[in-house]
C-alpha positions as CSV (number, residue, x, y, z in Angstrom):
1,X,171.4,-24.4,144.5
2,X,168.7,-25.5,147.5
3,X,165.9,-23.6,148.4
4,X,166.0,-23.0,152.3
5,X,163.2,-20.3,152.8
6,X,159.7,-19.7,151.5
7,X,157.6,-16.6,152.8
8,X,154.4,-15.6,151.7
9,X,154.3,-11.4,152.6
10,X,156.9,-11.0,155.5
11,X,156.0,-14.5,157.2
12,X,158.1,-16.9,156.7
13,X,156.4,-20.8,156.3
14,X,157.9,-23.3,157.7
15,X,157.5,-27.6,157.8
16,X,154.5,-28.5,158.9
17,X,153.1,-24.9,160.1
18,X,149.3,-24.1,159.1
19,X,149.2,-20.7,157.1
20,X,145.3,-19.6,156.5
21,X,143.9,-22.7,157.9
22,X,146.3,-25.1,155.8
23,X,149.9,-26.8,156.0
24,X,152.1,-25.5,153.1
25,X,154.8,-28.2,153.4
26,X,154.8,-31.4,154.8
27,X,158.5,-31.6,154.5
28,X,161.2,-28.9,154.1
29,X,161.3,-27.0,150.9
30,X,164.3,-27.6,149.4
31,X,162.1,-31.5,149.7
32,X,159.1,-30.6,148.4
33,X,160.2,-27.9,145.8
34,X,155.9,-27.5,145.0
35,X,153.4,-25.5,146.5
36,X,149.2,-24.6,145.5
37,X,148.4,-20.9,146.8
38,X,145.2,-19.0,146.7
39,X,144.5,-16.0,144.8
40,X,145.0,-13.7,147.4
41,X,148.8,-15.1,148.2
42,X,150.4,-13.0,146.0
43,X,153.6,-11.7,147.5
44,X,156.0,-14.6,147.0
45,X,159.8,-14.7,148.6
46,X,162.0,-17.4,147.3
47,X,165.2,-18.2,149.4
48,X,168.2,-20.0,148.1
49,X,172.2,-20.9,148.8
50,X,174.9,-22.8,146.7
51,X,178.0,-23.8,148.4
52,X,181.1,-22.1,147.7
53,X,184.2,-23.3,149.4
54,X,186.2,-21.4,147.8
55,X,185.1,-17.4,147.9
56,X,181.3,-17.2,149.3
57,X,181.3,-13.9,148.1
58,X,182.2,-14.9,144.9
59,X,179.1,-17.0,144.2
60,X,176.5,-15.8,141.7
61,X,172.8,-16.3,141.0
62,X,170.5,-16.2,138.1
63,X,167.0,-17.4,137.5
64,X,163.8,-16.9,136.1
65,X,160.3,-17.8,136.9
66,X,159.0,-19.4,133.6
67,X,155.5,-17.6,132.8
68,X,156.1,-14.3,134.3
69,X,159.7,-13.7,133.4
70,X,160.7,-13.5,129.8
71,X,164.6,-13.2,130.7
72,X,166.7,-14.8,132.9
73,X,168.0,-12.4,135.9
74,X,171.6,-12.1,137.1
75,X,172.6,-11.2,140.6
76,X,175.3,-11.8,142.9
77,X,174.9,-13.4,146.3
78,X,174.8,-12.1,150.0
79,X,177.9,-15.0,151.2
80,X,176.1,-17.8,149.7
81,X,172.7,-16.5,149.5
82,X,170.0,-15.2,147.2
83,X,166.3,-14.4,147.2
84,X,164.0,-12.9,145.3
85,X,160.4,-11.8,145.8
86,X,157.5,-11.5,143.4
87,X,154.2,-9.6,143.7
88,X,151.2,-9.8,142.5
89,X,151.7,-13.0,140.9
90,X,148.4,-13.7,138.7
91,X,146.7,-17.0,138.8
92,X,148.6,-19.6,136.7
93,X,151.3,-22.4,137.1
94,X,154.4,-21.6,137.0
95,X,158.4,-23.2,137.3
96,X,161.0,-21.3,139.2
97,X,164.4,-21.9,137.8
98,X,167.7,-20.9,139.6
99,X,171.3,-21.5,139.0
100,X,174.6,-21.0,140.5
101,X,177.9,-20.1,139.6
102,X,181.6,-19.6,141.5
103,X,184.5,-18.0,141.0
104,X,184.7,-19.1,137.6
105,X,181.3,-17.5,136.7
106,X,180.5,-21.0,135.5
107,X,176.3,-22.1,135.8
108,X,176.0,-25.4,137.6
109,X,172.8,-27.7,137.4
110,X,169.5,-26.0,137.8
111,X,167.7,-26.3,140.4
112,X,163.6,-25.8,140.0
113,X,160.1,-25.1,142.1
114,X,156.9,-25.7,140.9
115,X,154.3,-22.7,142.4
116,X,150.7,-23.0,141.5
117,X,148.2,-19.8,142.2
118,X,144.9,-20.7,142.1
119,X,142.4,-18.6,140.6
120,X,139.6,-16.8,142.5
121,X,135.9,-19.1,142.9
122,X,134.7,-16.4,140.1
123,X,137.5,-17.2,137.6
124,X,137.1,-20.8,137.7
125,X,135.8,-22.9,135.2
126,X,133.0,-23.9,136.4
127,X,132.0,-20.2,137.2
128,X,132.8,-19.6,133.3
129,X,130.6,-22.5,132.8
130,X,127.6,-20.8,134.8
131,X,128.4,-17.3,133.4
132,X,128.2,-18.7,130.6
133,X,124.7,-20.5,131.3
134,X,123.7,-17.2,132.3
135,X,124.5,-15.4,129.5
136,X,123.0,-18.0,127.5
137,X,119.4,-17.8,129.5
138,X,119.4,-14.1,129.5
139,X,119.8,-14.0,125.4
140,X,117.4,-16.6,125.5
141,X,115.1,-14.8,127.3
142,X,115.7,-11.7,126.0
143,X,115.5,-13.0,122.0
144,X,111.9,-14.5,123.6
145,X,110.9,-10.8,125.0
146,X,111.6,-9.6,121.5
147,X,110.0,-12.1,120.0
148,X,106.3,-11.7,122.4
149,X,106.5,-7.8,121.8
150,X,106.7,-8.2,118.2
151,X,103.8,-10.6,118.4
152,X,101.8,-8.1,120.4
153,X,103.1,-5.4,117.6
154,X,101.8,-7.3,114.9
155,X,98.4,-7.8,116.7
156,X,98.2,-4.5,117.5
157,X,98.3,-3.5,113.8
158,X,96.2,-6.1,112.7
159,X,93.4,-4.9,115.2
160,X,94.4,-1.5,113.8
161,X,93.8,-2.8,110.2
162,X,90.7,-4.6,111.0
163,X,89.3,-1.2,112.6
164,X,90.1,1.3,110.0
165,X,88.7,-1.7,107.3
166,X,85.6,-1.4,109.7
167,X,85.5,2.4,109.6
168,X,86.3,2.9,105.8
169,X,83.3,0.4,105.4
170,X,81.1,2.4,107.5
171,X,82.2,5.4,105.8
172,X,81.0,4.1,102.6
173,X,77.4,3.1,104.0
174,X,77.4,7.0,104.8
175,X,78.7,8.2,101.5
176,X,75.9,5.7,99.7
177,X,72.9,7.0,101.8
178,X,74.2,10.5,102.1
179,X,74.2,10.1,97.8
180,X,70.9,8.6,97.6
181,X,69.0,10.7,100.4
182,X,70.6,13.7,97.9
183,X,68.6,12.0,95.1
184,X,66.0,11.6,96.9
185,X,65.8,15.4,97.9
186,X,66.3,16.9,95.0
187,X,62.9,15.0,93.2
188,X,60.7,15.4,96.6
189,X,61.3,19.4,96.1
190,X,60.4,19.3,92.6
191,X,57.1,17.6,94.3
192,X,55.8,19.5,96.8
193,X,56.5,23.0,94.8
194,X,54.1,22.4,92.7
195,X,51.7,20.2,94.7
196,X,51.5,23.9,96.9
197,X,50.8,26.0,94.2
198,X,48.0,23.6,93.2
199,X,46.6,23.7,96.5
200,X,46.2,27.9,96.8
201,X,44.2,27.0,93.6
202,X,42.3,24.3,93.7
203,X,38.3,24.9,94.8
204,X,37.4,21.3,94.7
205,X,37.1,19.8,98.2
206,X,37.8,16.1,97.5
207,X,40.7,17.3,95.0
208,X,42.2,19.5,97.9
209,X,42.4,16.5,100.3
210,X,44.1,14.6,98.1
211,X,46.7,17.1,97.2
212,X,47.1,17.8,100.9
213,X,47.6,14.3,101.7
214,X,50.4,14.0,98.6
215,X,51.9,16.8,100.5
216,X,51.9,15.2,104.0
217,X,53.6,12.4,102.5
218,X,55.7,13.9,100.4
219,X,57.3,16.1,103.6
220,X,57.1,13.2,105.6
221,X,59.7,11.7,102.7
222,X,61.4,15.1,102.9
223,X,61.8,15.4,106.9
224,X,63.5,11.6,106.6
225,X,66.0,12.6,104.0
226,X,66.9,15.3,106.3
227,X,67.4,13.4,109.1
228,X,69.7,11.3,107.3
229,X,71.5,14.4,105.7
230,X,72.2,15.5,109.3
231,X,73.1,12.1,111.0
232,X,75.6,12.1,108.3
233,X,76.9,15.9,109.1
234,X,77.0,14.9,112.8
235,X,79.1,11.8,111.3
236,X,81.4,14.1,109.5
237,X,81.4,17.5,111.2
238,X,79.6,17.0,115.0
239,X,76.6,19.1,116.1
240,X,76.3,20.9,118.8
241,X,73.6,21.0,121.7
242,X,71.7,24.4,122.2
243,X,69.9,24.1,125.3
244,X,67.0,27.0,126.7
245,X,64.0,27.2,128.7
């Protein structure tokens, strides 16, 4: 067989014309038998003849595009002639292979063409290379975000720990002088009780001033443990401002 006619959609290409800012064949095709197309190219017409001297109508075709076709595919020919047209041809290399036959439905040599779709500027390898790069940076970078939060989360709790360390402490101050002023109370009642009932009875002068004075400082004492009684209830339970005229 010889390949007479390539056409890419309904053009047909011919030696030496530019297609999409490019020559296809510098020679005719049943010459060159190899062509490179883009991505977007993907409606492919193959044209082929055998000579039949015999019975043209007679002739037969089959053939098979190695890489798309699994199977080879029989047809008989238009006096002599064959085509065949693929679409949406994917990206790849592939080897068209076509053979004839006569009256005696006998293959002759093959004849072969070479057609090479190039893959899209995003399918390449180098853009798999840098899609790759960029997958690579954004894990990195995201492993890194992970990695700073959980810092900051950890920081977070210590400052957490080191505050409620810092308030159980204080809480224990209060518990320790809330316990002693309670001590404290208790013994500075048992004092001034009875320090009052000796001062409604006592006539001596000099012996009254003393007692008075014991009581002075004994409710000073008193009026301090309270104060610290109810700087510990404001601690625990809050008081409340009453305000008048």
């Amino acid at each position: 067989p010889l390949f007479t006619t390539f056409r890419l959609f309904d053009k047909t290409i011919a030696c030496g014309e530019e297609y999409n800012g490019r020559v296809l064949f510098g020679q005719t095709v049943d010459q060159t038998r190899t062509v490179s197309l883009r991505y977007d190219e993907d409606f492919v017409t193959l044209g082929f003849s055998a000579l039949n001297f015999v019975n043209t109508s007679q002739t037969y075709f089959r053939f098979m595009l190695e890489g798309l076709d699994k199977q080879w595919t029989e047809t008989a020919s238009d006096n002599g002639l064959g085509s065949v047209t693929y679409n949406r041809v994917p990206p790849g290399e592939y080897r068209f292979r076509v053979q004839a036959a006569g009256n005696d439905h006998r293959w002759g040599p093959e004849a072969t063409f070479f057609i090479e779709v190039r893959p899209p500027f995003w399918s390449t390898v180098w853009a798999k290379i840098g899609y790759a790069a960029c997958f690579a940076g954004a894990l990195y970078g995201f492993v890194l975000y992970l990695k700073r939060k959980n810092n900051r989360k950890l920081l977070r709790m210590q400052e957490l720990e080191a505050v409620r360390q810092k308030e159980e402490l204080n809480q224990m101050k209060f518990r320790f002088f809330t316990n002693v002023s309670h001590e404290l109370r208790t013994p500075l009642t048992l004092i001034i009780s009875p320090l009052e009932s000796m001062m409604k009875y006592t006539t001596d002068e000099k012996q009254l001033e003393r007692l008075k004075l014991m009581h002075r400082n004994a409710q000073r004492l008193l009026n301090l443990v309270n104060q610290l009684l109810d700087f510990r209830k404001n601690e625990v339970a809050g008081m409340h401002l009453s305000l008048s005229e």
